[in-house]
Each structure stands twice: as C-alpha cells, then as structure tokens.
C-alpha positions as CSV (number, residue, x, y, z in Angstrom):
1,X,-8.2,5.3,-2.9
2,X,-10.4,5.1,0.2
3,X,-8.7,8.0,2.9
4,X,-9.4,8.9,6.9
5,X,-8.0,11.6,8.5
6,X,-7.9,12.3,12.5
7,X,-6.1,15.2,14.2
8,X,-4.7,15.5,18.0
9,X,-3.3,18.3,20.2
10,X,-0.4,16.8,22.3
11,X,1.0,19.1,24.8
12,X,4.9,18.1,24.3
13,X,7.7,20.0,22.1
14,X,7.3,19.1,18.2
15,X,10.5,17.6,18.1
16,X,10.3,15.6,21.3
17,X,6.9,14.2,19.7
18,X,7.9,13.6,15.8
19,X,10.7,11.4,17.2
20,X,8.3,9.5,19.1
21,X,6.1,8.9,16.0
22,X,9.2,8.4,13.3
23,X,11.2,5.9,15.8
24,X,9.8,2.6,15.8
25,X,11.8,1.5,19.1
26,X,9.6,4.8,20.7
27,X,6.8,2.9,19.1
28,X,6.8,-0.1,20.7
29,X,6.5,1.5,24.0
30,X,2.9,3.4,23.3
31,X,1.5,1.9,20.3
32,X,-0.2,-1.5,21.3
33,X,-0.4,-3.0,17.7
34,X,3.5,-3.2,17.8
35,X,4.8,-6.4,18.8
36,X,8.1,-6.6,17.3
37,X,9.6,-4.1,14.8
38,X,13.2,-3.3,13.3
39,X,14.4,-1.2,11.3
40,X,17.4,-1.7,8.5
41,X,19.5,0.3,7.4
42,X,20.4,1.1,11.6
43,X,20.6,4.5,11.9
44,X,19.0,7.6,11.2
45,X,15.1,7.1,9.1
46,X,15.2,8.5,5.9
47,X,13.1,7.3,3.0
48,X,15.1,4.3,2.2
49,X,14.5,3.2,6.0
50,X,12.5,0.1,5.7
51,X,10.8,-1.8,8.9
52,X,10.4,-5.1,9.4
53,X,7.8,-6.5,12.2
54,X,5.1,-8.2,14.1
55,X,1.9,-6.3,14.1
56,X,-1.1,-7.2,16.5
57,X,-3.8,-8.1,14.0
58,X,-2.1,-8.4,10.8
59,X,1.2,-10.5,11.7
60,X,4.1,-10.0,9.7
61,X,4.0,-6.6,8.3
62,X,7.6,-4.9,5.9
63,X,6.8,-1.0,6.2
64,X,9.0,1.7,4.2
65,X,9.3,5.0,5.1
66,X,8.4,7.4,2.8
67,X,8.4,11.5,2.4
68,X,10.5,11.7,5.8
69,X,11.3,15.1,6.1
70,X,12.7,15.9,9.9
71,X,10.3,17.6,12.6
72,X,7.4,17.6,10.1
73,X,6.1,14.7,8.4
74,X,6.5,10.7,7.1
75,X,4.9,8.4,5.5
76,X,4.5,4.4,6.4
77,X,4.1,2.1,3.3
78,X,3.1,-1.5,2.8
79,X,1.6,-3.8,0.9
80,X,-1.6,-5.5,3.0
81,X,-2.2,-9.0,3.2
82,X,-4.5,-11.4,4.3
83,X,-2.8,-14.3,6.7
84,X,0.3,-13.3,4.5
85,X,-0.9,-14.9,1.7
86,X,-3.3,-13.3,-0.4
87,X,-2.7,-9.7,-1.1
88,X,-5.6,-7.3,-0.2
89,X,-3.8,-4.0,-1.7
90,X,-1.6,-0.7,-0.7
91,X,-1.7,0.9,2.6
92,X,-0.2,4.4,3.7
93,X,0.0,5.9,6.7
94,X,0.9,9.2,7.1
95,X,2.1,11.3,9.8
96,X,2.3,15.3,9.7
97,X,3.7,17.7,13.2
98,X,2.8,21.2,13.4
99,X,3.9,23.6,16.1
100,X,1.2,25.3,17.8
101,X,1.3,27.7,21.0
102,X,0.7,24.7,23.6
103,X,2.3,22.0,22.1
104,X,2.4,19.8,18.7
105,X,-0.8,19.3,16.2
106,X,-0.4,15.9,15.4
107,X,-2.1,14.7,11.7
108,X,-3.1,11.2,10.7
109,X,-4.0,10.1,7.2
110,X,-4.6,6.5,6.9
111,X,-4.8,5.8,2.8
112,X,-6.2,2.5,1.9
113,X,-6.3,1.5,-2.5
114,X,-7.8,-2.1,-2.4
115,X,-7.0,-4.9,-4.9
116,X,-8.2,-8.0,-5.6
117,X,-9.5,-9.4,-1.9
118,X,-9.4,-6.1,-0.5
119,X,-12.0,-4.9,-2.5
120,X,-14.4,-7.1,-1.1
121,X,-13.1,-6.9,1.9
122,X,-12.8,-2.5,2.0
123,X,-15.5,-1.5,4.2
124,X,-14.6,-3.7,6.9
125,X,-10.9,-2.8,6.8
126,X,-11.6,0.7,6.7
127,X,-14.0,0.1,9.4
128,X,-11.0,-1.1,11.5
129,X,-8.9,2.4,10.3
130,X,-11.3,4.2,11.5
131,X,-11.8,2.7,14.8
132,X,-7.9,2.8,15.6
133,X,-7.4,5.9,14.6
134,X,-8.7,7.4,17.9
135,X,-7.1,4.9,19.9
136,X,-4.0,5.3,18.5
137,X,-4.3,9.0,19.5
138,X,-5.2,7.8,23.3
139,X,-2.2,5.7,23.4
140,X,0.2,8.1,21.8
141,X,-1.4,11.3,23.9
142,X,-0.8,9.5,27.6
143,X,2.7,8.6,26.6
144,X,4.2,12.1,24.3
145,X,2.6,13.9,27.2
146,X,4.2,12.3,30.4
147,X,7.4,13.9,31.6
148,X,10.8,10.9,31.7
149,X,11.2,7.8,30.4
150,X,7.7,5.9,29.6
151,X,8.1,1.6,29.9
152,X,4.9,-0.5,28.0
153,X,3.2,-2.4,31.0
C-alpha cells in the first residue's frame, strides 16, 4: 500500500468545514476535479452512502463512503481504473477535522494498493496524488475560508 499525507490550517468553524469536505454538492463548488457527482441513498452520508460521478481526469468514478463519523473524519473508496476498462487497483481517500484555536486542522491521506496495471503504472499515479494534494488544499482553503455562499466560476 503506497500512502501521502498533507495537512492544512483553514480558518472556518470545524463543523462548517467537515460539511464542506463530507457533502459532495459543497464539492462541486471548490473542488475542480468534480464534474458531476450524486449521491444515493439521498440524505444524510453515513457509510452506506455511495457516490456516483464524473471526475476530471479519471471519468466515471462510484465512490463509497467509509468510517464517517460526524465533525471528525471519512473515508472515500473506489476501485481505480484505466479508461474504465482495465482495473489499476484500490484507492482511499481519507479525510480527518481537528479543532484548533484559530480554526479547523484539516488531514489528507491519499492510500493507493496497486494491482495488475497499476503496478506498472504506481509511480506515475502517485506522482499525480502527490501533486493534487496541495492544490486540493488551495482550492478548498479560498472557499472554507470566505464568509456567504461561494458559486464555482
């Protein structure tokens, strides 16, 4: 299993910023690589929440949610493929809040077990984690940490 780990400081309340993680709708809004996403059963995410979407880079993506316990941490699931054909193994991404004195200590774990392809393929797809990971921070800092409602441009 092949793991990278960031860490970010967002100045919002730890409620007001797990929700904006956990909720796929919030997602759309800050996180580029979401094009479409859904989520079934409707409703409140628990760990039998699964998402369904379009993903900028990797197409059609399901993602379950795992270990989703409220105002602390969860845990995206899927199975990675290549041009959704030709599987490349497991991927987990995991989420962890954390109150702090000026704001929310935000946690990232990407965990990546290749198989078959993705073995071969490993270094460049972590490559990729590893790149996103502080971008993903960027895009999820400027919106968490801007008072009202936030619309994608």
């Amino acid at each position: 299993m092949k793991q990278l780990t960031g860490q970010a400081m967002i100045h919002a309340p730890l409620s007001k910023v797990y929700s904006q993680l956990l909720n796929p709708g919030e997602q759309l809004q800050w996180n580029s690589l979401y094009l479409t996403a859904e989520v079934h059963p409707s409703g409140e995410i628990t760990d039998r929440t699964v998402m369904t979407g379009t993903f900028k880079g990797s197409g059609k993506a399901t993602v379950s949610f795992e270990k989703v316990v409220p105002d602390r941490e969860f845990t995206h699931h899927s199975r990675m493929m290549l041009f959704n054909l030709i599987p490349l193994g497991e991927f987990w991404h995991r989420y962890e809040v954390a109150p702090r004195a000026d704001g929310t200590l935000v946690t990232q774990t990407v965990m990546f077990a290749p198989r078959g392809m993705g073995i071969v393929l490993a270094s460049f797809i972590l490559n990729g984690f590893r790149n996103r990971l502080p971008e993903s921070f960027a895009e999820f800092k400027q919106y968490a940490e801007q008072p009202g409602d936030q619309v994608k441009s």
